[in-house]
C-alpha positions in Angstrom: 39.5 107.7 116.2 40.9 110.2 119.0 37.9 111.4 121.2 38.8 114.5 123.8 36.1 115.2 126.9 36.5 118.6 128.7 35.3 117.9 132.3 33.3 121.4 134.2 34.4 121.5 137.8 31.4 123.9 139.0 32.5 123.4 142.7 32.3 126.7 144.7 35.9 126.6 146.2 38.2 128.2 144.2 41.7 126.8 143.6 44.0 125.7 145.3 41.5 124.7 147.9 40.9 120.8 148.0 37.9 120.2 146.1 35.5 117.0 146.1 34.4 117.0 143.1 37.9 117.5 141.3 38.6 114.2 143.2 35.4 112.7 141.2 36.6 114.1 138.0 40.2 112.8 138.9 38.7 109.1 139.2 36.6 110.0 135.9 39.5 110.9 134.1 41.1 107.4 134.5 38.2 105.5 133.3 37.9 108.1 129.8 41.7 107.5 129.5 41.7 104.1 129.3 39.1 104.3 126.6 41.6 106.7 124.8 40.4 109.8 125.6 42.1 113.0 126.2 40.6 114.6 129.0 40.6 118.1 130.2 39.4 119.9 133.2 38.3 123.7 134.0 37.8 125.0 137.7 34.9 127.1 136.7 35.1 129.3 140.1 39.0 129.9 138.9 37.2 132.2 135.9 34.9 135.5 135.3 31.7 134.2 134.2 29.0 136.9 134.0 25.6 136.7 134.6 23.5 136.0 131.5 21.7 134.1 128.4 23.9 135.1 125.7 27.6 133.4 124.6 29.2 136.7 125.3 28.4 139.2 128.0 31.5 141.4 127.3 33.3 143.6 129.9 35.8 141.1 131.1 33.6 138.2 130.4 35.5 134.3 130.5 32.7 132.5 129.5 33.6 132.4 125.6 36.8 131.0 126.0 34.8 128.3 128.0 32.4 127.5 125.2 34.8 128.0 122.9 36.3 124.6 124.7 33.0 122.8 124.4 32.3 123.5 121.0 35.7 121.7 120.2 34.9 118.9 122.6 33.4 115.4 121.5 32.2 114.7 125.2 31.1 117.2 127.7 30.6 116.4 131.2 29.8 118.8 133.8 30.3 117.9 137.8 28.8 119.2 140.5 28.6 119.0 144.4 25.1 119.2 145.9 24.1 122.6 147.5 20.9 123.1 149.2 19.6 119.8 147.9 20.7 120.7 144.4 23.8 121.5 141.8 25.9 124.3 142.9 24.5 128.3 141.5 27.9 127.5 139.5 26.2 124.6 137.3 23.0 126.7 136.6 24.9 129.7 135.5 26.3 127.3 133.0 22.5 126.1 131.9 22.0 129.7 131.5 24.8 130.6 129.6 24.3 127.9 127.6 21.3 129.4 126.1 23.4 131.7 123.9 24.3 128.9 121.7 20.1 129.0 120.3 21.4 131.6 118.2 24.0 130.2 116.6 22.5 127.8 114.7 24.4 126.2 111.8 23.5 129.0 108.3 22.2 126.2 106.4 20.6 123.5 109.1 20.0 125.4 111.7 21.4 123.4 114.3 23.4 124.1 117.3 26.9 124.0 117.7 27.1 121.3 120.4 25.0 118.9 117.7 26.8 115.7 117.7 28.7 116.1 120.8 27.7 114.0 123.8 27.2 115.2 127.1 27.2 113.4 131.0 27.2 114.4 134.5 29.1 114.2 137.7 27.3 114.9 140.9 28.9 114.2 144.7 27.7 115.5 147.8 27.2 114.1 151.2 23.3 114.5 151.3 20.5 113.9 148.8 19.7 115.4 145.8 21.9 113.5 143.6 18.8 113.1 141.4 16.9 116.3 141.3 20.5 117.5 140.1 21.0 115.4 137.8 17.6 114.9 135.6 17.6 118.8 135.5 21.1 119.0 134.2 20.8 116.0 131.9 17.2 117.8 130.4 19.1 121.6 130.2 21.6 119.3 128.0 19.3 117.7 125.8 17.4 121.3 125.0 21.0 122.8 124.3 21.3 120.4 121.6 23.8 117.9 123.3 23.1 113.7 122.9 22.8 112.1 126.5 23.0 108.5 126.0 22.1 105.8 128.4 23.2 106.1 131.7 25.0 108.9 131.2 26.1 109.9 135.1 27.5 108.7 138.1 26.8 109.9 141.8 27.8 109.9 145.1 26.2 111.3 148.1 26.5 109.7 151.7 24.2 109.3 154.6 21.5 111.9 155.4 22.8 115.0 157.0 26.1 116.8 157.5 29.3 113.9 157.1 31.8 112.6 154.9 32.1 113.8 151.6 33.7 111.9 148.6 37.3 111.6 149.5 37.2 111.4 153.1 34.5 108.7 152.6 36.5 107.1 150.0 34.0 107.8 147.3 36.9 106.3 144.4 35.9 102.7 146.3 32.0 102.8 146.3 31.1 100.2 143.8 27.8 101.5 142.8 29.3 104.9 142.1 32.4 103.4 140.0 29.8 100.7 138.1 27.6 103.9 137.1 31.1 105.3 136.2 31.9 102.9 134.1 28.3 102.6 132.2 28.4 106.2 131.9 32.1 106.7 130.3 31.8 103.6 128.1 28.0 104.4 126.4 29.4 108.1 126.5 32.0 107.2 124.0 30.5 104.5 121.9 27.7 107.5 121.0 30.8 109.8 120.3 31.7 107.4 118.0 28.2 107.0 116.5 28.2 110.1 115.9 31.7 111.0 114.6 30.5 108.6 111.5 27.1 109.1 111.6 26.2 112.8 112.1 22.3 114.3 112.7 21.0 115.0 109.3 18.3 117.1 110.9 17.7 120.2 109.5 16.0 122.2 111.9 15.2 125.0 109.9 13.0 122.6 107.3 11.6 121.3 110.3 10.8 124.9 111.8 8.8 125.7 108.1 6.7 122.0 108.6 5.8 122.7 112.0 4.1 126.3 111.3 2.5 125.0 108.1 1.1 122.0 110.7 0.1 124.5 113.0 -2.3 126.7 110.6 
């Protein structure tokens, strides 16, 4: 069964400049592959992304070829570096686009597009905030519809205060990092798979109706 992940790159340096976290999703890439996953990966500061909550803000807008991507993608992962003790403004626009995809629920269930599909995260940076980033990205998922299964990230983020960042430090060596890695690609696709022969049979609209008749 052929699984494809598109990887977000939502670092703030636009190409060709060397990027971090395109390292990460380089060394993320190997570990989907070898599970027999296609991978693909989209410099998000490379495109036009307007400011917004719906899928399509028009007037030279790149953000629905992006979800166009995700909504033909069976894993979605979204990487990050860590600004300000947080993920980049580039990550959060994406939570925030995201939101268009609420209204374009399924005609006859009601449920999202990006039901069934699993999502992860990437974060690397060379100070903390690792995990602020990451339960907020990994909740903005879950509300959007996607599955996050267990363990579903990897980090890395060196010693307090301004110093190495993931390739100078040799992030693609830090065991802890590659281990979450690992947990994180493999329970990533096993879910994919769950889920490529087990769809959600929730039909959100039915479940809409109950929850108004429970509520008078």
């Amino acid at each position: 069964m052929a699984l494809k992940a598109l990887f977000l790159n939502c670092t703030l340096k636009y190409s060709p400049e060397t990027s971090n976290t395109r390292a990460f999703i380089k060394q993320a890439e190997g570990v989907f592959q070898d599970l027999n996953v296609s991978t693909e990966v989209l410099r998000l500061s490379d495109y036009t992304i307007k400011f917004g909550t719906t899928s399509d803000e028009k007037n030279g807008d790149d953000w629905p070829k992006i979800l166009d991507k995700i909504k033909k993608t069976d894993l979605f992962i979204l990487a990050t570096p860590i600004w300000r003790g947080d993920r980049s403004s580039i990550a959060k626009l994406v939570a925030e686009r995201l939101d268009g995809i609420m209204e374009e629920g399924d005609e006859e269930t009601g449920q999202y597009p990006t039901y069934n599909k699993v999502a992860g995260v990437l974060v690397d940076g060379n100070e903390d905030g690792a995990k602020k980033a990451i339960s907020s990205m990994l909740f903005d998922f879950s509300e959007h519809g996607f599955t996050v299964p267990v363990n579903a990230f990897s980090y890395y983020v060196g010693e307090a205060g301004p110093g190495l960042s993931y390739i100078e430090a040799e992030g693609d060596l830090h065991e802890f990092t590659n281990n979450m890695l690992l947990l994180m690609a493999h329970n990533m696709v096993h879910m994919a798979q769950v889920l490529k022969e087990k769809p959600y049979p929730t039909d959100v609209k039915k479940l809409e109706e109950q929850a108004k008749q429970m509520s008078t």
